[in-house]
C-alpha positions in Angstrom: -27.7 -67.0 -41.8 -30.7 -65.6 -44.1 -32.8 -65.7 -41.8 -30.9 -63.9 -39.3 -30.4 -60.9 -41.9 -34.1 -60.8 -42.4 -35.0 -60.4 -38.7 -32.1 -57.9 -38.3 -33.3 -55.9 -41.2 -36.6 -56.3 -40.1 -35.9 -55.0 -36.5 -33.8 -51.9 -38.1 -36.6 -50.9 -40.4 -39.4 -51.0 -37.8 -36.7 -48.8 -35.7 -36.4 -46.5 -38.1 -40.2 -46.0 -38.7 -41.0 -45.7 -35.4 -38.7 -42.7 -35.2 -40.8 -40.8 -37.9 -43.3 -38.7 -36.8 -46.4 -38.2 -40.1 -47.2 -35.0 -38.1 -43.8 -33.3 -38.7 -41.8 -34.9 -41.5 -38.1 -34.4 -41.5 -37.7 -32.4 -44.6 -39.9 -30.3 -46.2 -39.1 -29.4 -50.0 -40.7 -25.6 -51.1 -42.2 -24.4 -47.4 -44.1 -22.0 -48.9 -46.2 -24.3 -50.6 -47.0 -25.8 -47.6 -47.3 -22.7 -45.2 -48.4 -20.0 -47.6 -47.8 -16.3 -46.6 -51.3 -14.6 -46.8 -51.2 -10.9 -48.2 -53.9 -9.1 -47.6 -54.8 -6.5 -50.9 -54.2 -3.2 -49.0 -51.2 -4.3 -46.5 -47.8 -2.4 -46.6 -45.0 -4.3 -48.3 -41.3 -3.9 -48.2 -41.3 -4.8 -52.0 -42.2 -1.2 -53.6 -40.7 2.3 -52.6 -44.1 3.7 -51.1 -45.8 0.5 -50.0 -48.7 -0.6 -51.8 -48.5 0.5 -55.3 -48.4 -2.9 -57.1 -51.4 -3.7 -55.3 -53.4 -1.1 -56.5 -55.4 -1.2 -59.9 -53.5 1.2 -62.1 -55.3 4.1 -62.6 -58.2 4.8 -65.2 -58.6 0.7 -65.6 -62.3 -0.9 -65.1 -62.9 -4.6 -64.7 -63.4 -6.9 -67.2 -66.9 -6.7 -68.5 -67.7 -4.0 -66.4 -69.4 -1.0 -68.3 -69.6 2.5 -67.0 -73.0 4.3 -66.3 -72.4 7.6 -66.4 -75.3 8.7 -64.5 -75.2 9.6 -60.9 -77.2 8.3 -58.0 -78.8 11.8 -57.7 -82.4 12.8 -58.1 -80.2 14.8 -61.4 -79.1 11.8 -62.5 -82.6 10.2 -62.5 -84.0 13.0 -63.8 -81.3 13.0 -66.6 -81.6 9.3 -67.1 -85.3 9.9 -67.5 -85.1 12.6 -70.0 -81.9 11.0 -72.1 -81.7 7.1 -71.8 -82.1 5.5 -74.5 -82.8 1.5 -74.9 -80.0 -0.5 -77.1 -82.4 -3.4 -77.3 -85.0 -3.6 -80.2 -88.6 -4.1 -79.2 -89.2 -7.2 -79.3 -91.7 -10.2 -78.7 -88.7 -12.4 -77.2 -87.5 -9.4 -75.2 -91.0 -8.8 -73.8 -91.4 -12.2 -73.1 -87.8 -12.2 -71.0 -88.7 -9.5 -69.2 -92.0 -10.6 -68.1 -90.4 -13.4 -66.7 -87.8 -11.5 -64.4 -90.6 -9.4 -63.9 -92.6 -11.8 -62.4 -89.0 -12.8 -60.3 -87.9 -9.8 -59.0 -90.8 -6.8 -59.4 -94.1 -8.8 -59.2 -94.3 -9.1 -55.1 -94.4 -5.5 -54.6 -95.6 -3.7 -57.8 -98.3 -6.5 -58.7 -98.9 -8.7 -61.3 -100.6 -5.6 -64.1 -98.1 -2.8 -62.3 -100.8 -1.5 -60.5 -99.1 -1.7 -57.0 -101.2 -4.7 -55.4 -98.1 -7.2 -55.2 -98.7 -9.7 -52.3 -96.1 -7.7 -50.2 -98.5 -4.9 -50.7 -101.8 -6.8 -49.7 -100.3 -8.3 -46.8 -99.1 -4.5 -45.9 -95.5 -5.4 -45.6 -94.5 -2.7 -48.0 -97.4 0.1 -47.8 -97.6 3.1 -50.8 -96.3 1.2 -53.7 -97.6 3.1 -56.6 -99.2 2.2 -59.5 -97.8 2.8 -62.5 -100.5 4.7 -64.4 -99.7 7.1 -61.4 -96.3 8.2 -62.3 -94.8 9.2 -65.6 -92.0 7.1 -66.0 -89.9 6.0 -69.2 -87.7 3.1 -70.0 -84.2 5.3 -69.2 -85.8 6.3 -65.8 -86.6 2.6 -65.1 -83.4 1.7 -66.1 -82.2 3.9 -63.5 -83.9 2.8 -60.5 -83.4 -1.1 -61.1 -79.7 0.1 -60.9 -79.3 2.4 -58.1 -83.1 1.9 -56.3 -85.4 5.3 -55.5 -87.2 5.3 -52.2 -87.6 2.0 -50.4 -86.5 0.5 -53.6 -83.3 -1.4 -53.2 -81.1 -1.7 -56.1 -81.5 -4.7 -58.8 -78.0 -4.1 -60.8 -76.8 -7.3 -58.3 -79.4 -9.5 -59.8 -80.1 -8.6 -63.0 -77.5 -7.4 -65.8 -77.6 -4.6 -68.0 -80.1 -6.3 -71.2 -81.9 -8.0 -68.1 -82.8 -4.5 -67.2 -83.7 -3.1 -70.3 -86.1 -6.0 -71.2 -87.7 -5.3 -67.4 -88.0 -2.1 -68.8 -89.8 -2.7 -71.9 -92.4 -4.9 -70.0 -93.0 -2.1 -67.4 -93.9 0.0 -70.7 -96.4 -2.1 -72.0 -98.0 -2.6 -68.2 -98.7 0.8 -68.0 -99.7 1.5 -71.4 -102.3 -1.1 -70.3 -103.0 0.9 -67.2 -103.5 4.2 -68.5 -106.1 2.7 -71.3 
Protein backbone atom coordinates (compact mmCIF):
# COMPACT_ATOMS: atom_id res chain seq x y z
CA UNK A 1 0.00 0.00 0.00
CA UNK A 2 3.02 2.58 0.75
CA UNK A 3 4.51 1.79 -1.91
CA UNK A 4 1.73 2.32 -4.20
CA UNK A 5 1.28 5.96 -2.73
CA UNK A 6 4.81 6.73 -3.43
CA UNK A 7 4.74 5.77 -7.13
CA UNK A 8 1.32 7.57 -7.49
CA UNK A 9 2.73 10.66 -5.95
CA UNK A 10 5.72 10.17 -7.80
CA UNK A 11 3.94 9.95 -11.24
CA UNK A 12 1.57 13.15 -10.24
CA UNK A 13 4.54 15.23 -9.32
CA UNK A 14 6.70 14.51 -12.47
CA UNK A 15 3.16 15.37 -14.24
CA UNK A 16 2.83 18.38 -12.84
CA UNK A 17 6.55 19.53 -13.58
CA UNK A 18 6.43 18.64 -16.91
CA UNK A 19 3.51 21.00 -17.40
CA UNK A 20 5.72 24.02 -16.27
CA UNK A 21 7.45 25.88 -18.66
CA UNK A 22 10.98 27.99 -16.79
CA UNK A 23 10.52 30.20 -19.96
CA UNK A 24 7.08 31.49 -18.98
CA UNK A 25 6.19 30.98 -15.29
CA UNK A 26 2.64 30.93 -14.39
CA UNK A 27 2.42 33.92 -12.23
CA UNK A 28 4.43 36.71 -12.14
CA UNK A 29 4.36 38.94 -8.81
CA UNK A 30 5.26 43.01 -9.64
CA UNK A 31 5.64 42.83 -13.80
CA UNK A 32 7.27 45.88 -13.80
CA UNK A 33 10.08 44.67 -12.06
CA UNK A 34 10.51 42.27 -14.47
CA UNK A 35 9.57 44.18 -17.82
CA UNK A 36 10.58 47.72 -16.90
CA UNK A 37 8.93 50.59 -18.86
CA UNK A 38 11.94 52.70 -20.33
CA UNK A 39 11.39 56.59 -20.25
CA UNK A 40 13.39 58.38 -22.23
CA UNK A 41 14.40 62.07 -20.37
CA UNK A 42 12.66 64.28 -23.10
CA UNK A 43 9.50 61.96 -24.02
CA UNK A 44 5.93 63.33 -23.63
CA UNK A 45 3.99 61.96 -20.65
CA UNK A 46 0.38 61.79 -19.77
CA UNK A 47 1.46 62.45 -16.06
CA UNK A 48 1.94 66.51 -16.12
CA UNK A 49 -0.48 69.15 -17.80
CA UNK A 50 2.08 70.23 -20.64
CA UNK A 51 4.12 67.03 -21.01
CA UNK A 52 7.48 67.16 -19.83
CA UNK A 53 7.88 69.49 -17.01
CA UNK A 54 8.95 67.00 -14.20
CA UNK A 55 11.59 65.97 -16.51
CA UNK A 56 13.16 69.03 -16.87
CA UNK A 57 15.89 70.51 -14.35
CA UNK A 58 14.01 73.32 -12.69
CA UNK A 59 15.24 76.44 -13.71
CA UNK A 60 18.43 78.41 -12.50
CA UNK A 61 19.78 74.85 -10.82
CA UNK A 62 23.50 73.66 -11.83
CA UNK A 63 24.77 70.16 -11.09
CA UNK A 64 26.39 69.04 -8.28
CA UNK A 65 29.91 70.16 -8.13
CA UNK A 66 29.55 71.94 -11.24
CA UNK A 67 31.00 75.65 -10.99
CA UNK A 68 30.14 78.30 -13.46
CA UNK A 69 32.80 80.14 -15.65
CA UNK A 70 31.48 83.11 -16.52
CA UNK A 71 33.60 83.73 -19.43
CA UNK A 72 32.49 83.12 -22.94
CA UNK A 73 34.02 81.06 -25.74
CA UNK A 74 34.70 84.31 -27.65
CA UNK A 75 37.98 85.83 -28.71
CA UNK A 76 36.20 88.67 -25.72
CA UNK A 77 36.04 86.21 -23.44
CA UNK A 78 39.68 85.15 -23.91
CA UNK A 79 40.75 88.46 -24.08
CA UNK A 80 38.79 89.22 -20.84
CA UNK A 81 40.07 86.09 -19.18
CA UNK A 82 43.47 87.17 -20.15
CA UNK A 83 43.25 90.63 -18.72
CA UNK A 84 41.04 89.55 -15.37
CA UNK A 85 41.62 85.85 -14.30
CA UNK A 86 43.07 85.51 -11.40
CA UNK A 87 44.67 82.08 -9.87
CA UNK A 88 42.92 80.81 -6.42
CA UNK A 89 45.91 78.52 -6.01
CA UNK A 90 49.08 79.75 -4.06
CA UNK A 91 52.32 79.36 -5.84
CA UNK A 92 53.65 76.61 -4.86
CA UNK A 93 56.49 73.93 -5.17
CA UNK A 94 53.81 70.98 -4.90
CA UNK A 95 51.57 72.78 -7.28
CA UNK A 96 54.43 73.25 -9.74
CA UNK A 97 55.40 69.90 -9.39
CA UNK A 98 51.56 68.61 -10.23
CA UNK A 99 51.43 70.55 -12.99
CA UNK A 100 54.55 69.45 -14.55
CA UNK A 101 53.25 66.13 -14.40
CA UNK A 102 49.85 66.71 -16.31
CA UNK A 103 51.91 68.80 -18.32
CA UNK A 104 54.04 66.20 -19.41
CA UNK A 105 50.38 64.05 -19.89
CA UNK A 106 48.38 66.19 -21.72
CA UNK A 107 50.52 69.48 -23.24
CA UNK A 108 54.10 67.88 -23.76
CA UNK A 109 53.41 66.04 -27.38
CA UNK A 110 52.60 69.16 -29.03
CA UNK A 111 54.02 72.19 -27.17
CA UNK A 112 57.47 70.34 -26.26
CA UNK A 113 59.12 69.36 -23.34
CA UNK A 114 60.64 73.49 -22.36
CA UNK A 115 57.25 75.10 -24.20
CA UNK A 116 59.11 75.90 -27.06
CA UNK A 117 56.78 74.15 -29.63
CA UNK A 118 59.09 71.01 -30.64
CA UNK A 119 56.61 68.27 -29.05
CA UNK A 120 57.06 64.99 -30.91
CA UNK A 121 53.68 65.63 -32.75
CA UNK A 122 55.48 68.72 -33.92
CA UNK A 123 58.82 66.97 -35.14
CA UNK A 124 57.01 64.30 -36.74
CA UNK A 125 54.87 67.31 -38.56
CA UNK A 126 51.59 65.93 -37.48
CA UNK A 127 50.57 69.18 -35.95
CA UNK A 128 52.69 72.08 -37.91
CA UNK A 129 52.87 75.95 -36.32
CA UNK A 130 52.67 75.24 -32.69
CA UNK A 131 54.15 78.21 -31.11
CA UNK A 132 56.53 78.72 -28.71
CA UNK A 133 55.80 80.22 -25.81
CA UNK A 134 58.31 83.01 -25.58
CA UNK A 135 56.39 84.01 -28.81
CA UNK A 136 53.16 84.93 -27.40
CA UNK A 137 52.22 86.97 -24.40
CA UNK A 138 50.17 84.85 -22.46
CA UNK A 139 49.14 84.86 -18.59
CA UNK A 140 47.85 82.18 -16.28
CA UNK A 141 43.86 83.53 -16.73
CA UNK A 142 44.41 83.34 -20.54
CA UNK A 143 45.74 79.73 -20.18
CA UNK A 144 43.19 78.92 -17.97
CA UNK A 145 40.99 79.80 -20.74
CA UNK A 146 42.18 77.75 -23.58
CA UNK A 147 42.63 74.43 -21.53
CA UNK A 148 38.83 75.03 -21.00
CA UNK A 149 37.28 75.94 -24.23
CA UNK A 150 40.59 75.24 -26.79
CA UNK A 151 41.87 78.34 -29.27
CA UNK A 152 42.81 77.27 -32.75
CA UNK A 153 43.55 73.62 -33.40
CA UNK A 154 43.54 73.31 -29.69
CA UNK A 155 40.86 71.08 -28.46
CA UNK A 156 39.47 71.61 -25.10
CA UNK A 157 41.09 69.95 -21.79
CA UNK A 158 38.12 70.94 -19.21
CA UNK A 159 37.09 66.89 -20.00
CA UNK A 160 40.42 65.78 -18.62
CA UNK A 161 41.66 67.93 -16.30
CA UNK A 162 39.52 69.80 -13.48
CA UNK A 163 39.46 73.21 -12.47
CA UNK A 164 42.94 73.18 -9.78
CA UNK A 165 44.31 70.63 -12.48
CA UNK A 166 44.22 73.58 -14.71
CA UNK A 167 45.50 76.19 -12.67
CA UNK A 168 48.64 74.20 -11.65
CA UNK A 169 49.07 73.57 -15.76
CA UNK A 170 48.95 77.07 -15.71
CA UNK A 171 51.54 77.89 -13.19
CA UNK A 172 54.01 75.51 -14.93
CA UNK A 173 53.45 77.07 -18.39
CA UNK A 174 54.54 80.44 -16.39
CA UNK A 175 57.71 79.29 -15.21
CA UNK A 176 58.43 77.52 -18.93
CA UNK A 177 58.32 80.70 -20.48
CA UNK A 178 59.91 82.72 -17.97
CA UNK A 179 62.64 80.21 -18.84
CA UNK A 180 62.20 81.01 -22.49
CA UNK A 181 62.23 84.52 -22.59
CA UNK A 182 65.70 84.55 -20.36
Amino acid sequence: MRKAIFILSSIGLLALQSCFDPAKPNYQYFPNMYEPVGYETYQDTDAFANGIEAQLPVEGTISRGWVPYEYADSNEGYEAAKANLISPIPQSDAHLANGKELYGIYCAVCHGKKGDGQGILMTREKFLGVPSYADREITPGSIYHVLMYGRNAMGSHAGQVNAIERWQIAQHVMQLRSELVK
